[in-house]
C-alpha positions in Angstrom: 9.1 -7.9 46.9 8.1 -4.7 44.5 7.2 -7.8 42.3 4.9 -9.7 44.0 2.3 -8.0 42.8 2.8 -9.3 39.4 1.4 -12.9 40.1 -2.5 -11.3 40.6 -4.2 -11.6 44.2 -5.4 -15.0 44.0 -1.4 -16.3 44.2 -0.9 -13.2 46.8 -3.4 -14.3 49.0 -1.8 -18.3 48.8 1.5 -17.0 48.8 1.0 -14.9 52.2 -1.2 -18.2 53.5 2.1 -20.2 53.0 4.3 -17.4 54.8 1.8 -17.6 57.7 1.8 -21.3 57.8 6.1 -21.5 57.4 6.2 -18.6 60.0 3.9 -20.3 62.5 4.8 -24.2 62.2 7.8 -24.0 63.9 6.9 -22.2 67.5 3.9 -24.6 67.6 5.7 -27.6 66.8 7.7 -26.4 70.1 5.1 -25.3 72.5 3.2 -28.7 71.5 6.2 -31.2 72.0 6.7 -29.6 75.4 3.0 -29.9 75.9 2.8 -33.5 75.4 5.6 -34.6 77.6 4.0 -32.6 80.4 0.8 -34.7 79.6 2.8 -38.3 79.8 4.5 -36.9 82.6 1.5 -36.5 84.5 -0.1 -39.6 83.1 -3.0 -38.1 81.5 -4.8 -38.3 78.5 -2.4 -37.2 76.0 -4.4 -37.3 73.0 -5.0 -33.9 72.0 -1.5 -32.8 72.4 0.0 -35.9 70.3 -2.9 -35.4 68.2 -1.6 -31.7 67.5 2.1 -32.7 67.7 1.7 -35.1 64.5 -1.0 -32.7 62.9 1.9 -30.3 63.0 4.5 -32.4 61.4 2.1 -33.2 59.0 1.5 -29.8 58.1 5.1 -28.9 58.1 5.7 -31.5 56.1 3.0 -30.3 53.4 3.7 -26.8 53.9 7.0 -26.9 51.6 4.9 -28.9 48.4 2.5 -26.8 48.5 4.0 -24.0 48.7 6.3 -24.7 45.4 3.5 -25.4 43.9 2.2 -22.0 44.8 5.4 -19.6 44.7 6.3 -21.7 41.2 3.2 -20.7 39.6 3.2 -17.2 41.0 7.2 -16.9 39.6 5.8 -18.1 36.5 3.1 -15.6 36.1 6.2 -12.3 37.9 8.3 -14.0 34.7 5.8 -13.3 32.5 5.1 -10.1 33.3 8.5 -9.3 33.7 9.2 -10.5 29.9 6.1 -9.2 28.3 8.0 -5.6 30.2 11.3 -6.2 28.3 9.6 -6.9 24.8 7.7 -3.4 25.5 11.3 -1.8 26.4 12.9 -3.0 23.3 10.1 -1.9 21.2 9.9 1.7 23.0 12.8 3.7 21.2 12.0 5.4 17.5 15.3 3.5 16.3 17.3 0.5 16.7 20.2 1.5 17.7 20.0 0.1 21.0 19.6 -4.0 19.5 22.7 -3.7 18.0 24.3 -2.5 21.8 26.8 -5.4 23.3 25.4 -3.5 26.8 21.6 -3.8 25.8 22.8 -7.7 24.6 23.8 -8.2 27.9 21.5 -6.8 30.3 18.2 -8.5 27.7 19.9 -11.8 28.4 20.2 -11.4 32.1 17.1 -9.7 32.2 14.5 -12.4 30.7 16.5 -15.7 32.1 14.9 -18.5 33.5 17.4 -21.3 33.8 16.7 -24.9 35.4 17.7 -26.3 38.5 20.8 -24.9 40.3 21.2 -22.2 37.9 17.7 -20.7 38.3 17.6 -16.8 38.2 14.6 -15.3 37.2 12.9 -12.2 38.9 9.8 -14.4 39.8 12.1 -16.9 41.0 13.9 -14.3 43.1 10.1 -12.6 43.9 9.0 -15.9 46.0 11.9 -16.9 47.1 12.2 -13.9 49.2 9.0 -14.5 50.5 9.9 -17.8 51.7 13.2 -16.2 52.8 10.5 -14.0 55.2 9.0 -16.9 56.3 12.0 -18.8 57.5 12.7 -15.4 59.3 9.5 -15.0 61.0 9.8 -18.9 62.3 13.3 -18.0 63.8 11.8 -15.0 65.7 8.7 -17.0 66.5 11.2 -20.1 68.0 13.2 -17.5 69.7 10.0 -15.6 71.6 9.5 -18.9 72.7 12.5 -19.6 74.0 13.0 -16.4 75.2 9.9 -17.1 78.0 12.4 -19.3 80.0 15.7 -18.3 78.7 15.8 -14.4 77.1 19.5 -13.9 77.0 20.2 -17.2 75.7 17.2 -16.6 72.9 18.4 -13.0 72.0 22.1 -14.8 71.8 21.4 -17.8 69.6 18.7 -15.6 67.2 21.6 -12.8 66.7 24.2 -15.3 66.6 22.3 -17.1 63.4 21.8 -14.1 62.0 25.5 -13.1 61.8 26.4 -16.3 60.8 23.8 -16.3 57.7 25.0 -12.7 57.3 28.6 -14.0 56.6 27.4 -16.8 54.3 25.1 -14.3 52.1 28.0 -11.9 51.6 30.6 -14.6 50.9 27.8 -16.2 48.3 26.5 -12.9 47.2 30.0 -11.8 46.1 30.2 -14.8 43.9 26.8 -14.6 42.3 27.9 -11.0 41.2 30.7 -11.9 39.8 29.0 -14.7 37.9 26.6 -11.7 36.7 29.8 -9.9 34.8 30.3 -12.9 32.8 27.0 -12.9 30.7 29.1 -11.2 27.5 30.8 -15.1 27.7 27.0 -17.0 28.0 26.1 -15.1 25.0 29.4 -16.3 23.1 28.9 -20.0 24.4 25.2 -20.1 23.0 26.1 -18.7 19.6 28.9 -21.4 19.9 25.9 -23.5 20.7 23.8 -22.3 17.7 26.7 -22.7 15.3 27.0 -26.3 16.5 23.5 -27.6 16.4 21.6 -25.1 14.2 20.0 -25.6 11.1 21.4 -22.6 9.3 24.7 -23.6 10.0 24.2 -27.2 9.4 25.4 -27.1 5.7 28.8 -25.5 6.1 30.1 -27.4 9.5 29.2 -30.8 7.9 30.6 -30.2 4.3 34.3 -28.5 5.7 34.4 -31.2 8.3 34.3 -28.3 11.1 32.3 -30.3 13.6 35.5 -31.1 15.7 37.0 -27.7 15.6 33.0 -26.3 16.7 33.0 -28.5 19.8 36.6 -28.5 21.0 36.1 -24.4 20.5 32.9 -24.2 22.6 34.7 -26.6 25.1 37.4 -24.2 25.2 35.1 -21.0 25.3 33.2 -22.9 28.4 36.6 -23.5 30.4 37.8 -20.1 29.7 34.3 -18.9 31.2 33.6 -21.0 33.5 37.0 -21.6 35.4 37.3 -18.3 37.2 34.1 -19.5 39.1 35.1 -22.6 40.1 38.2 -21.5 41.8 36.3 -18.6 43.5 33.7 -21.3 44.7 36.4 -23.7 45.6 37.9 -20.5 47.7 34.6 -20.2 49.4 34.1 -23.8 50.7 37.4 -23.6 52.2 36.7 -20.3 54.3 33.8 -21.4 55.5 35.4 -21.9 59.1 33.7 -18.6 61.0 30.4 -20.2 59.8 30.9 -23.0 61.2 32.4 -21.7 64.7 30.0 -19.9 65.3 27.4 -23.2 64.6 29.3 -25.2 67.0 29.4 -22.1 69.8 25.6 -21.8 69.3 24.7 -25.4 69.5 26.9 -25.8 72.2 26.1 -23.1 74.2 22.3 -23.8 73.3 22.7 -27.5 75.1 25.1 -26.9 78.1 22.7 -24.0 79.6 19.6 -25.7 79.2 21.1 -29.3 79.9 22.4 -27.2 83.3 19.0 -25.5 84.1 17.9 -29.1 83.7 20.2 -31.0 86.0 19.4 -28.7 88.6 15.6 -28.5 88.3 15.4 -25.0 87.3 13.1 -26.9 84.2 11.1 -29.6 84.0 11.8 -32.1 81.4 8.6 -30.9 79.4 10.9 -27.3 79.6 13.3 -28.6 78.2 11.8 -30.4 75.9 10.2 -27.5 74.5 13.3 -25.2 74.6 15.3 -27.7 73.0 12.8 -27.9 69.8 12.7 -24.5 69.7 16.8 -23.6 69.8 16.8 -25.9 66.7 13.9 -23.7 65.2 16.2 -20.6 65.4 19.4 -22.6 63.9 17.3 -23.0 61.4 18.2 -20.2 59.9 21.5 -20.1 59.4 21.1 -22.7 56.4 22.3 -20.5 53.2 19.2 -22.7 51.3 18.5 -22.6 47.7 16.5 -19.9 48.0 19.1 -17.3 49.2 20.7 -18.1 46.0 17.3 -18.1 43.7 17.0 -14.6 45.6 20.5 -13.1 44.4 20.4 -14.6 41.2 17.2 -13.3 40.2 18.3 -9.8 41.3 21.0 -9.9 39.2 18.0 -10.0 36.5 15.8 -7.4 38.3 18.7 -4.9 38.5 19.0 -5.8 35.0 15.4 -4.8 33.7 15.6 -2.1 35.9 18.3 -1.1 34.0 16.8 -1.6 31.0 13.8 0.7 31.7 15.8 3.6 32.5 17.9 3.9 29.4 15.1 2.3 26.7 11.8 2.2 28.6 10.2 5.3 26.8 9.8 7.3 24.1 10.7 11.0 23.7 7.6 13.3 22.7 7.5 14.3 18.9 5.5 16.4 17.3 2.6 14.1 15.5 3.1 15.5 11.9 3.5 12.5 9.7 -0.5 11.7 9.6 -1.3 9.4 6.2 -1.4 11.6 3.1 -2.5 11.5 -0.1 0.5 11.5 -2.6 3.6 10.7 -2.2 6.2 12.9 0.0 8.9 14.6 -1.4 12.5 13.3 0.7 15.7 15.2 1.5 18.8 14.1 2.9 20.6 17.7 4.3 24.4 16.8 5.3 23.5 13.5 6.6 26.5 11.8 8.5 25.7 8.1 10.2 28.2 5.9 11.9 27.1 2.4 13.8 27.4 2.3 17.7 31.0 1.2 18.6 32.3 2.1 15.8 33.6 5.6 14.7 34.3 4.7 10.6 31.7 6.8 9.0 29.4 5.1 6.7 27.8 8.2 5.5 29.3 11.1 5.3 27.9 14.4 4.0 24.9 12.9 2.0 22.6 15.1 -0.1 19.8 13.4 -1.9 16.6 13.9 -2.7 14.0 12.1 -4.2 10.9 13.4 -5.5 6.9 12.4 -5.4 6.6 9.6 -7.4 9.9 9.1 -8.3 11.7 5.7 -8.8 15.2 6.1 -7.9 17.9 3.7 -8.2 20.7 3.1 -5.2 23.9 1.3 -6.0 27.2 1.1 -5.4 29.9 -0.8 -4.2 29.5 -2.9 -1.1 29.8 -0.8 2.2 29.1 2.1 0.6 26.2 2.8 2.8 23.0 1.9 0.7 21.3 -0.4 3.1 22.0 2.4 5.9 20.2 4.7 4.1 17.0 2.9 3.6 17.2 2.5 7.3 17.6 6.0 7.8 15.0 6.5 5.5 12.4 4.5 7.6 13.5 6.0 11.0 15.4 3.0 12.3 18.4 4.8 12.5 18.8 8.2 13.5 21.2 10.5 11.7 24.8 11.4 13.7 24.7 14.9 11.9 22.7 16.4 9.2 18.3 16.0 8.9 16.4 14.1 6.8 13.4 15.8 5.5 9.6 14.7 4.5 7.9 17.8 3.0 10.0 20.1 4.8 9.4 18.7 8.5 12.2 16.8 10.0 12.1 13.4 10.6 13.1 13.5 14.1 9.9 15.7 14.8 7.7 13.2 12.9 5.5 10.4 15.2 7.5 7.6 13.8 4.8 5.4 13.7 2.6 7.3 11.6 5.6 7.6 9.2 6.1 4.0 8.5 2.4 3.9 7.9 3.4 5.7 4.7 6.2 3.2 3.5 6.7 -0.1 3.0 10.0 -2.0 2.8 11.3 -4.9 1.7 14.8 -5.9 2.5 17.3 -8.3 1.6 16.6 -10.5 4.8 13.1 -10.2 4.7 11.5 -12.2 7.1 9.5 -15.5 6.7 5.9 -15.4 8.5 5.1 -18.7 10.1 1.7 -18.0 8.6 -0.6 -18.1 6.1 0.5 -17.3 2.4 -2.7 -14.8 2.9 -1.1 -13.8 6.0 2.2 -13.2 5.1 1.1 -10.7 1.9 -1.6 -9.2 4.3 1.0 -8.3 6.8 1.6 -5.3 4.8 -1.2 -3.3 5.7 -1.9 -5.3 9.0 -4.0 -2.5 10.4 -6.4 -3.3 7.7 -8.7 -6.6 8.0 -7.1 -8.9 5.1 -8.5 -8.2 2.1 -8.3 -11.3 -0.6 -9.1 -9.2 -4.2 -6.1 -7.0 -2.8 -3.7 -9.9 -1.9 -4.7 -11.6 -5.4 -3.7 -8.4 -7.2 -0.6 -7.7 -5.2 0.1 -11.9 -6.2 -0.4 -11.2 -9.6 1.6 -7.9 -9.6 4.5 -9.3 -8.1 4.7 -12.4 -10.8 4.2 -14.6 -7.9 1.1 -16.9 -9.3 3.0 -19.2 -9.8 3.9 -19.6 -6.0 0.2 -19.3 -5.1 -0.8 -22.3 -8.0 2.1 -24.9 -6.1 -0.1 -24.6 -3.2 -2.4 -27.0 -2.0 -4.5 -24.3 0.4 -3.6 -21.8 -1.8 -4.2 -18.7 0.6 -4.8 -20.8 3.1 -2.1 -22.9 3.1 0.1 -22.4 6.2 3.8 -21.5 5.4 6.5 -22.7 8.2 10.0 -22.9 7.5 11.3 -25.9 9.9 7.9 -26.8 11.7 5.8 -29.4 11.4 2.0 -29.5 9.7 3.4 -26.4 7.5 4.8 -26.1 3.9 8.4 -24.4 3.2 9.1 -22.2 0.0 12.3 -21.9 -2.1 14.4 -18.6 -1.7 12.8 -16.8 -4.8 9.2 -18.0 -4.2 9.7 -16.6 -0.4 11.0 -13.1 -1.6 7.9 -12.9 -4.5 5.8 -13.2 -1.7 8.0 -10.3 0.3 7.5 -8.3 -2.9 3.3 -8.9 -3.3 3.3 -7.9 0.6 5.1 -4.4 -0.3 2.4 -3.7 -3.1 -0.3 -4.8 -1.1 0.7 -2.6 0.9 0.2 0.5 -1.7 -3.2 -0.4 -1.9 -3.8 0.0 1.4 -2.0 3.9 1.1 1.4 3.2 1.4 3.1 6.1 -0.5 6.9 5.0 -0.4 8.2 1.5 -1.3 11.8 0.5 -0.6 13.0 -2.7 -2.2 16.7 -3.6 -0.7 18.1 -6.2 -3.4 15.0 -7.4 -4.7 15.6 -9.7 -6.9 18.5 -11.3 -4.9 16.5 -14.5 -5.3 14.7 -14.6 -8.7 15.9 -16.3 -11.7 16.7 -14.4 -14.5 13.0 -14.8 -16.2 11.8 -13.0 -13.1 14.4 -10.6 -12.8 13.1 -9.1 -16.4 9.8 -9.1 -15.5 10.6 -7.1 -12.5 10.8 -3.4 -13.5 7.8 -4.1 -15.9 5.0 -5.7 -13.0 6.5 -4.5 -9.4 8.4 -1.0 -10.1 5.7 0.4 -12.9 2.5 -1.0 -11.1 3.6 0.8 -7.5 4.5 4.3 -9.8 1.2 3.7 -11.3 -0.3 3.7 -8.0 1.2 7.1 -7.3 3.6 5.8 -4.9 7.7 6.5 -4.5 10.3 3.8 -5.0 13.3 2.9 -3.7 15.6 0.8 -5.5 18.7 -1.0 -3.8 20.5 -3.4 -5.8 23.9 -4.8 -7.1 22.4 -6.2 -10.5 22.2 -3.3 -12.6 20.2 -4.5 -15.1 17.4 -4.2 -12.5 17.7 -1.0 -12.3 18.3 0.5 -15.8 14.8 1.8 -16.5 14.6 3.9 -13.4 13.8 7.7 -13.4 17.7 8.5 -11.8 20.2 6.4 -11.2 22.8 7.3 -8.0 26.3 5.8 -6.9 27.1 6.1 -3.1 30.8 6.5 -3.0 32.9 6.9 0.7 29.0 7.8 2.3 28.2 10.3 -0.5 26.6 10.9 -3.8 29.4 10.1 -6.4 27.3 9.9 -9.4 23.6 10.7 -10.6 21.9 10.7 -13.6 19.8 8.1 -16.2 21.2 4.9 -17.2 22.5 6.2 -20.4 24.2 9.2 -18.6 25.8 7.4 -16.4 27.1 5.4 -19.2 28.3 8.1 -21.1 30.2 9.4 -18.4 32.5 6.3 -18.2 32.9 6.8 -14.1 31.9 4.2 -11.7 28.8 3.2 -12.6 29.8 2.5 -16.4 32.7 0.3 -15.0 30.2 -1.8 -13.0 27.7 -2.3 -15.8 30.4 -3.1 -18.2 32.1 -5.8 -15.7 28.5 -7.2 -15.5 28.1 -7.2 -19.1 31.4 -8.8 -19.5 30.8 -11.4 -17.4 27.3 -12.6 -19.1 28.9 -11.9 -22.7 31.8 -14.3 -21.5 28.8 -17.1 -20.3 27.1 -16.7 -23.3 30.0 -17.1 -25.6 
């Protein structure tokens, strides 16, 4: 009910008009059938009374449409609200901890689903559907009241009676709806199963190893294993369904033998009768478990869910506001910094000291595992360290507003994302709090070696860039990640002091990759800024101002590229297998 509000007052005000209506269609529909027998009875004109009687049906018969019409939009507009909630509770922590969380997973999928048909069990769903719950309530009561003028014991029997027997039903069904709830872990395997099946990024792989077969017969199997646990608790709960129906045949027939009794001995008139008879089956009426008990319990399973939800992620802890946009670039220490993912205990960093200076370009590789994307991720505040501080000019990160901070940096990592937009849009999205700006996105273009890209257009700027949509042009791997990189040093323009580039030239062809160091990694020092150099091809990283190997979640190895090599460690046995193996090519 908490909800309701959710849907705005014009659906409140038609949503309580279709309670009223539902609550008073069924007493009237009594009183009036009595009514008009009493007027045939009597032989007079019963026009009025049949004229109400069929106005009534009508209207009962209307009420339902119309009201689905009504509660439907208003759960609509609860589910909207309800998501555009969870998208604000997965964006309120400082980290990202929590997205990686099997429990937040779990309670995100239950929380924001909408379902079709049988399965529906959304909060707006479960909003209405408790109002029309009420309103099948308040008929009952209105039915028995009636009855109750003639017969009181017989009404207060039949109304508690109904309600015992839905009682039973709800915690019979309930019971099984919950334990649906604990199996949304197994939904989220079927759908990947699902995904893996019929997605395009998968596409490739399950049609060239033949693995169609083996996908279906394993989601087939995953479904079964899920699913089969409900069907035999279901099945269980048809067959003990007898009290429910005892007590439907002790009401009926109680219901008909003392009013067919008052009858044959004239206590009542026929019109009585009538009248009491239409208005028993008004308070039967609710022991009928309809669909929208179980819309009710489903979708509370998704309320308890959010609810859940905002209590462990729905705000932010207070920080001191210190990281306001400066003027150079900061100076970065890693104290001591341990880090292991959630679920696991395997530390990925362990102990690390580093620090890297204003304006600095410092070089991050190592083998894989060895922690280098986790640090750039600690760097920009996604992750929060298990021991040990990270500092920026001597004030601790976890102090910092973390929005201000990553006002400061820009990042560009190894999955970098693919903007349905604009090619002007997806450079401009560096500095998004800055209206687009096209001399800066042409320079950032041309600073990233990406003309190229923007000269295959046909829009240039303009033209929109969609990966699998229609009316929308798609880019190859490397022109996608030049566009990444122009998007990091527009950003330096716009007074981003730190760039981190995470595998940067993943993509590029070997042309490019030369070019790199010269165009991206001088042109953002010579805008004053810090960079942040992740990669696996060390020739990319040669020229850097320091060089350091993460080894078991610590600083193995730092120094120049020729110190490094002259120390004949690590970091000279990965250039020289790399050197090996394009000597071997060329030869």
């Amino acid at each position: 009910m908490r909800l309701l509000p959710l849907a705005g007052a014009g659906s409140m005000t038609a949503m309580l008009g279709v309670l009223t209506l539902s609550a008073l269609t069924g007493p009237a529909l009594a009183l009036l059938t009595g009514e008009l027998v009493t007027q045939v009875q009597q032989e007079r004109n019963a026009g009025w009374a049949l004229g109400g009687l069929l106005g009534g049906i009508l209207l009962s018969r209307l009420v339902r449409p119309f009201g689905d019409v009504v509660l439907t939009r208003a759960g609509r507009r609860i589910d909207g609200a309800v998501r555009a909630g969870l998208r604000r509770t997965a964006l309120a922590p400082r980290t990202i901890t929590h997205l990686e969380e099997a429990e937040f997973a779990d309670d995100a999928l239950r929380a924001g689903e909408i379902g079709d048909g049988f399965w529906v069990r959304s909060s707006g769903t479960a909003a209405y559907s408790s109002l029309l719950l009420t309103g099948r309530l308040l008929a009952a009561a209105g039915s028995a009241f009636v009855l109750a003028a003639w017969f009181p014991w017989l009404a207060l029997f039949l109304l508690a009676a109904s309600l015992f027997s839905r009682a039973v039903q709800r915690r019979q069904w309930t019971y099984f709806v919950n334990f649906g709830d604990r199996l949304t872990g197994g939904q989220r395997r079927l759908d990947y199963l699902d995904e893996l099946a019929a997605g395009p990024a998968t596409a490739k792989e399950i049609r060239l190893f033949g693995l169609a077969d083996w996908v279906v017969l394993r989601r087939a199997g995953a479904h079964l294993e899920l699913r089969s646990p409900m069907w035999a608790l279901r099945r269980s709960l048809l067959r003990r369904q007898g009290l429910a129906v005892l007590l439907s045949v002790v009401c009926g027939g109680g219901a008909f033998m003392v009013l067919g009794l008052a009858a044959a001995d004239g206590s009542i008139s026929v019109a009585t009768l009538t009248t009491c008879l239409v208005a028993a089956f008004g308070v039967f009426e609710i022991t009928y478990v309809g669909s929208e008990t179980f819309d009710i319990e489903y979708g509370k399973g998704a309320v308890q869910a959010a609810d859940r939800l905002t209590a462990r992620y729905g705000s932010r802890p207070a920080h001191a506001a210190r990281a306001q946009a400066g003027n150079t670039a900061p100076e970065i220490r890693f104290e001591n910094v341990h880090f292991h993912y959630p679920g696991s205990t395997r530390p990925v960093l362990s102990g690390l000291d580093l620090t890297v200076g204003p304006g600095e370009v410092l070089a991050v590789v190592g083998v894989n595992g060895a922690g280098k994307t986790t640090f750039t991720k600690l760097l920009a505040g996604l992750y929060e360290p298990a021991g040990g501080r990270i500092l920026i000019d001597d004030h601790d990160l976890a102090e910092y507003d973390i929005d201000a901070w990553r006002r400061r940096l820009s990042v560009v990592y190894q999955d970098f994302l693919r903007y349905p937009a604009t090619a002007r849009d997806n450079i401009a999205f560096g500095a998004v709090e800055c209206p687009a700006d096209d001399d800066a996105v042409t320079t950032a273009v041309r600073r990233a070696g990406a003309e190229d890209v923007l000269s295959g257009l046909d829009d240039g700027l303009d033209t929109q860039l969609w990966r699998t949509g229609s009316g929308g042009r798609d880019l190859s791997g490397g022109q996608w990640q030049k566009l990444a990189i122009a998007r990091a040093l527009y950003s330096t323009a716009h007074g981003r002091e730190l760039i981190i580039l995470d595998e940067p030239t993943a993509h590029l062809d070997v042309s490019a990759e030369i070019q790199f160091f010269e165009k991206v990694v001088e042109g953002a020092r010579a805008g004053g800024a810090s960079v942040v150099i992740i990669s696996h091809r060390l020739s990319t990283v040669r020229d850097a101002d320091r060089i350091v190997v993460l080894e078991d979640g610590r600083i193995g190895e730092s120094g120049t590229h020729a110190d490094l090599l002259a120390r004949g460690r690590t970091y000279a046995r990965l250039w020289n297998l790399q050197a090996a193996r394009f000597e071997a090519a060329a030869s």
